[in-house]
C-alpha positions as CSV (number, residue, x, y, z in Angstrom):
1,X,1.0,-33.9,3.3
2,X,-2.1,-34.5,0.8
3,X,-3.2,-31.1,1.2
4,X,0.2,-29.2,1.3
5,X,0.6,-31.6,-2.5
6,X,-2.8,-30.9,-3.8
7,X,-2.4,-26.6,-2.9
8,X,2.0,-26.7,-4.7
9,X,-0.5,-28.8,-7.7
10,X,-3.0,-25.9,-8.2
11,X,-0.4,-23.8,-7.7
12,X,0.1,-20.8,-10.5
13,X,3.8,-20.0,-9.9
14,X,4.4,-18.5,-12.7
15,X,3.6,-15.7,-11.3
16,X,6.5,-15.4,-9.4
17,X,8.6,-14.8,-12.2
18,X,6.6,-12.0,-13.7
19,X,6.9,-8.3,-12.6
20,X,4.0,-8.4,-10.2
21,X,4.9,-11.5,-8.2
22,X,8.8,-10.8,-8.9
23,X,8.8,-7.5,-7.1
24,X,6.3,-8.9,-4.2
25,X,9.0,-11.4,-3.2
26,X,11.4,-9.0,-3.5
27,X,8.8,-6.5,-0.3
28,X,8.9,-9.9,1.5
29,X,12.5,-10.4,1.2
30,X,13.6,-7.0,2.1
31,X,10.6,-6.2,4.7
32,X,12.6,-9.4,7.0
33,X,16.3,-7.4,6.4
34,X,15.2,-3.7,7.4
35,X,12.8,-4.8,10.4
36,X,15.9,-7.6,11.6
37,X,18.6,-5.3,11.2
38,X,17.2,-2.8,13.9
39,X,15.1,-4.7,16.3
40,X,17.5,-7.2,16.5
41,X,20.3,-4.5,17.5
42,X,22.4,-3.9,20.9
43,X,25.9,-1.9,21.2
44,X,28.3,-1.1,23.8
45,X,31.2,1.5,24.3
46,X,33.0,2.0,26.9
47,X,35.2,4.9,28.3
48,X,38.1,5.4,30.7
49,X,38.2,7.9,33.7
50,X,41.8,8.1,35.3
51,X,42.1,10.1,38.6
52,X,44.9,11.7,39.8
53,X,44.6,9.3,42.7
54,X,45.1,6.0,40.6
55,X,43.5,4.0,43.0
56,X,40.0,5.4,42.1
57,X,40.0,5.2,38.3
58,X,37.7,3.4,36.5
59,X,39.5,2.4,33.0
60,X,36.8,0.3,31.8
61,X,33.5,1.8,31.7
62,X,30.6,-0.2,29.7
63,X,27.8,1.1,28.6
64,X,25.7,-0.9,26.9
65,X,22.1,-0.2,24.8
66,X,19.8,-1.8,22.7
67,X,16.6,-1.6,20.9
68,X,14.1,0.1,20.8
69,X,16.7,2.7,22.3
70,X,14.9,4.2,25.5
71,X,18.6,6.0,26.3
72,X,17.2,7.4,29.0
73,X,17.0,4.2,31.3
74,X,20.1,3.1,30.0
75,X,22.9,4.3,33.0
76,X,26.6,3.4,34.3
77,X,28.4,4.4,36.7
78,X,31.4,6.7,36.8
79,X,34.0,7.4,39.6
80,X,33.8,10.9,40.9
81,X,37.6,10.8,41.8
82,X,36.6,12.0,45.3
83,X,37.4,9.1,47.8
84,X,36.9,6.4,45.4
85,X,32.9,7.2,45.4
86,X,30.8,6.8,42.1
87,X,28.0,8.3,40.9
88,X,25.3,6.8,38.7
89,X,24.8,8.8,34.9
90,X,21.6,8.4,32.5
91,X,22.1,8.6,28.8
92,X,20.3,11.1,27.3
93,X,17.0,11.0,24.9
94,X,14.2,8.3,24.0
95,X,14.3,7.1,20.6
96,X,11.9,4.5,20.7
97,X,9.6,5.7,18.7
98,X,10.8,6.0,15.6
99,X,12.4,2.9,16.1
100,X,9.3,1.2,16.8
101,X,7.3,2.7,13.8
102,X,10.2,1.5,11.6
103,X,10.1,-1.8,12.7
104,X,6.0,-2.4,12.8
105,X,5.9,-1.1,8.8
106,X,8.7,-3.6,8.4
107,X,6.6,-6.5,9.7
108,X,3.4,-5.5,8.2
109,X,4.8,-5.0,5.3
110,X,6.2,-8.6,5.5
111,X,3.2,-10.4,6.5
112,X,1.3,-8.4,3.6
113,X,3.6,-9.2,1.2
114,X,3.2,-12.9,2.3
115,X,0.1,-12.6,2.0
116,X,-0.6,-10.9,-1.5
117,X,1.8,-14.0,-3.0
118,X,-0.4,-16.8,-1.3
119,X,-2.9,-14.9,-3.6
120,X,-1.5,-14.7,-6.4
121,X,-0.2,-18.1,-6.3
122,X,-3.3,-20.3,-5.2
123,X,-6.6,-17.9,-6.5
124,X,-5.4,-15.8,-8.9
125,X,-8.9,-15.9,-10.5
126,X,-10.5,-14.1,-7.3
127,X,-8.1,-11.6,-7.2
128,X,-8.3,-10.5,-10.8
129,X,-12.7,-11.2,-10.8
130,X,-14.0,-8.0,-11.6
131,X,-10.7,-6.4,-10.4
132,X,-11.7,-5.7,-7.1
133,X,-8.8,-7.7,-6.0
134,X,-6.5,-5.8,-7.9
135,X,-8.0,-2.0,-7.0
136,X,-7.6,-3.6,-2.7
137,X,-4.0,-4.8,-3.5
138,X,-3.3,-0.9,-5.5
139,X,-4.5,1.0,-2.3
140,X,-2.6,-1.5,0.4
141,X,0.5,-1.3,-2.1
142,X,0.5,3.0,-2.1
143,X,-0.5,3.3,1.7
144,X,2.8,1.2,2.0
145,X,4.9,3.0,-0.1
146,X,3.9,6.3,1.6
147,X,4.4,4.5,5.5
148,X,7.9,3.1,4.3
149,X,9.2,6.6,2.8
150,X,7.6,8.2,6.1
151,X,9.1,5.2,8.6
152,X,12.6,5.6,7.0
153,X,12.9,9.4,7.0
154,X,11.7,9.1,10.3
155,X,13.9,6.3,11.7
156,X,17.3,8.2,9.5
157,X,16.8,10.9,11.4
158,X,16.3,8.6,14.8
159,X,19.7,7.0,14.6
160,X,21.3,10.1,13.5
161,X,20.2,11.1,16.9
162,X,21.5,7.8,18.7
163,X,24.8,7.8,17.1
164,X,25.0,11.1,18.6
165,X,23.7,10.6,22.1
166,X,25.8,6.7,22.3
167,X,29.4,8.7,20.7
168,X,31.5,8.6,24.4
169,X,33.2,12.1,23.2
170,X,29.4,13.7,24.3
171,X,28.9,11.2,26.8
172,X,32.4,12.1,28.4
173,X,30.8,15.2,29.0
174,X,28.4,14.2,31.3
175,X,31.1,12.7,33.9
176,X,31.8,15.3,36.5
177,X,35.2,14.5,37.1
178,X,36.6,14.7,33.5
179,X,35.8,18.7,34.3
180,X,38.7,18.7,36.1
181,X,42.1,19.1,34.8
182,X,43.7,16.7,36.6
183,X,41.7,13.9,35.8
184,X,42.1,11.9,32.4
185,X,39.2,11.2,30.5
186,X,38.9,9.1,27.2
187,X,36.5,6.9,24.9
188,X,38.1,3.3,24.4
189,X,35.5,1.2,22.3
190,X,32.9,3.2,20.0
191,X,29.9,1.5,19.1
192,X,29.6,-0.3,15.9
193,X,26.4,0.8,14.3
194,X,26.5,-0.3,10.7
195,X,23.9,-2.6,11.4
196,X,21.9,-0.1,12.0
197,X,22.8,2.2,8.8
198,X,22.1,-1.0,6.7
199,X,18.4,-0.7,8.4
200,X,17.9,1.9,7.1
201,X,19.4,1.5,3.4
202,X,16.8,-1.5,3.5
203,X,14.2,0.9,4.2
204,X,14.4,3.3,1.3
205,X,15.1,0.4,-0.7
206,X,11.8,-0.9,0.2
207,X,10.3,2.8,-0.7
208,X,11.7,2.1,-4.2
209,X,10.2,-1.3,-4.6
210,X,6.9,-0.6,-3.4
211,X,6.5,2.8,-5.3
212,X,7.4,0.8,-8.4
213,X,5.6,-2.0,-8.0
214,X,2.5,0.8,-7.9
215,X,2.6,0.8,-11.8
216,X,2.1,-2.9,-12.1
217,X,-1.1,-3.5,-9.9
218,X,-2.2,-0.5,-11.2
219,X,-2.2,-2.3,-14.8
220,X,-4.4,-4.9,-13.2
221,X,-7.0,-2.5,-11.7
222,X,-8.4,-1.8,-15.5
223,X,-8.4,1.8,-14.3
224,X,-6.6,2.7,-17.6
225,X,-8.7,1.3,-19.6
226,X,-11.9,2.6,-17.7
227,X,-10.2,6.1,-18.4
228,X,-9.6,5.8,-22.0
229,X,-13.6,5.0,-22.1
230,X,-12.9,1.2,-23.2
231,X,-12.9,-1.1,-20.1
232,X,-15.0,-3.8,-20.2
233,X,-14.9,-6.0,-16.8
234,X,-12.8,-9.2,-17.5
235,X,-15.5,-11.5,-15.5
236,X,-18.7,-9.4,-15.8
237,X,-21.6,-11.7,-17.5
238,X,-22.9,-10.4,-21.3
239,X,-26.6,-10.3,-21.7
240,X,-27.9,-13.5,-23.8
241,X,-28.7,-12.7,-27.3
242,X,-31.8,-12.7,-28.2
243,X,-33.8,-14.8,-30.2
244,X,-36.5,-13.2,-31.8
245,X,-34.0,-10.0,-32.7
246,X,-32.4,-12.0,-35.1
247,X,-33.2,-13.2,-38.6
248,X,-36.1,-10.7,-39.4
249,X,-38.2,-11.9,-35.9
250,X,-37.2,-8.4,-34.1
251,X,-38.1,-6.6,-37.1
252,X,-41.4,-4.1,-36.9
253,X,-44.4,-5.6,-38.8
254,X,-46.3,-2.9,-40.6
255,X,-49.7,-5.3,-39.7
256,X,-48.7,-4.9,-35.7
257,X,-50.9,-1.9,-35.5
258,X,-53.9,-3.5,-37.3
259,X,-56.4,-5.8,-35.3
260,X,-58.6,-8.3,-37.1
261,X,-58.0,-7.0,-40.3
262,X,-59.1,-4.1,-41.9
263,X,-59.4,-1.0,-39.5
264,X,-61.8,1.8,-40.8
265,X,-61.1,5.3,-40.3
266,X,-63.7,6.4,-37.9
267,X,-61.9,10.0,-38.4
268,X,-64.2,10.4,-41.7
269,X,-67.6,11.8,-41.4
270,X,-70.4,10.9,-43.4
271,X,-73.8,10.3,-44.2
272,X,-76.8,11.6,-46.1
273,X,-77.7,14.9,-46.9
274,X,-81.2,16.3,-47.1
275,X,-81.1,15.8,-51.2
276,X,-80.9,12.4,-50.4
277,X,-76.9,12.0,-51.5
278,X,-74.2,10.4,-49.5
279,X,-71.8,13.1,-48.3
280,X,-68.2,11.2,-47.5
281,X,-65.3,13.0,-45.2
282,X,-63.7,14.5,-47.6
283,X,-65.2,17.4,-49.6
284,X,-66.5,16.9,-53.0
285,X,-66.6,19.5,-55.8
286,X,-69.8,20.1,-57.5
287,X,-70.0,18.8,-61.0
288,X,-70.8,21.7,-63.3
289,X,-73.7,21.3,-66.1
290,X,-73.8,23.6,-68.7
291,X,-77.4,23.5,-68.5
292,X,-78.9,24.1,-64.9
293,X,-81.8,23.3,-64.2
């Protein structure tokens, strides 16, 4: 109990009530509906089949299926109004895998959810160092968005298909002796599937949470910034300033280039000439006398 106290203490919930925890609890909430509402499911209808002979009618056919709706292992039997023998029908198609695909984004998507708000609840300050956590959690949140709007077209289209191979008018059809006129054929109990259409409501709902909750990890990714050329990293360490670059000390001394004083210009040339004169570098104009010698 000392732990579990000390980790609700340092706990930032907070974050639960704004938009980026908010919405989180809101995957995790609805990941449990869409993923219980279908692999939780079984139905049952049942059919009549009244012979001409009375004594071999059947009036109360079952058939009963469940998820992940492999129809075709599902079978019942139906009298073939021929000296009270039955034979033994299949439903017809495999639906599993939709089905299946639906239910294992549901779950992921759940335990990822979960997981994000432990996160954001107990180290919020490693998720948002640097933003690496944030840019992680922005890719995880669009693959997801993109799996649930694939899972839920998928799985619509999956239980359009089972509505259609569980209605008892088609399945009526497969019973040999309802071909014949004499024989009295008819669908008692359809199956109740509106579990099964609110699975799937919960799944584009969860498309619609998850594409909008792309806008605010993205806001924590610093991607905007970084494109607007003004990102700075949040955690990222400035360079100490230094010492001698303030107060004149990183200034350029004009002396820097002179060692041990005074630095004569070997560049010049000079010496003596043959009249005995010293001749410097630079060239020297000839003093004119009026009187040359």
């Amino acid at each position: 109990m000392d732990v579990v106290n000390q980790l609700v203490a340092q706990g930032q919930f907070t974050i639960i009530k704004q938009p980026l925890g908010f919405i989180k609890a809101l995957q995790w909430i609805f990941a449990i509906f869409a993923f219980s509402t279908c692999g939780s499911y079984s139905g049952m209808f049942k059919m009549s089949v009244e012979c001409n002979n009375r004594s071999e009618s059947d009036l109360g056919i079952e058939v009963e299926f469940e998820y992940p709706f492999r129809l075709h292992q599902v079978y019942f039997d139906a009298p073939t109004c021929k000296g009270g023998e039955k034979e033994r029908l299949f439903l017809i198609g495999d639906y599993s895998s939709s089905a299946e695909f639906f239910v294992t984004i549901a779950v992921f998507s759940f335990l990822y959810s979960m997981a994000a708000l432990s996160v954001y609840c107990f180290i919020l300050e490693k998720y948002r160092e640097n933003n690496k956590g944030a840019q992680i959690d922005f890719v995880v949140t669009a693959v997801f968005a993109f799996m649930w709007l694939v899972s839920s077209c998928a799985w619509a289209k999956g239980l359009s298909d089972v509505k259609t191979a569980t209605d008892p008018e088609k399945v009526i059809n497969l019973i040999a002796a309802c071909d014949e006129k004499e024989n009295r054929c008819r669908e008692v109990y359809d199956p109740k599937v509106s579990g099964l259409n609110t699975s799937v409501a919960f799944g584009f709902i969860n498309v619609i949470l998850w594409i909008g909750n792309l806008w605010f990890v993205f806001k924590e990714t610093g991607w905007k910034a970084a494109f607007a050329g003004t990102y700075v990293p949040s955690q990222e360490k400035q360079p100490a300033p230094d010492s001698f670059g303030q107060g004149g000390y990183g200034q350029q001394d004009p002396y820097a280039g002179s060692q041990g004083g005074y630095q004569p210009d070997y560049g010049q040339q000079g010496g003596y000439n043959e009249d005995g004169g010293y001749s410097q570098g630079y060239e020297q104009q000839p003093t004119s006398y009026s009187n040359q010698m």
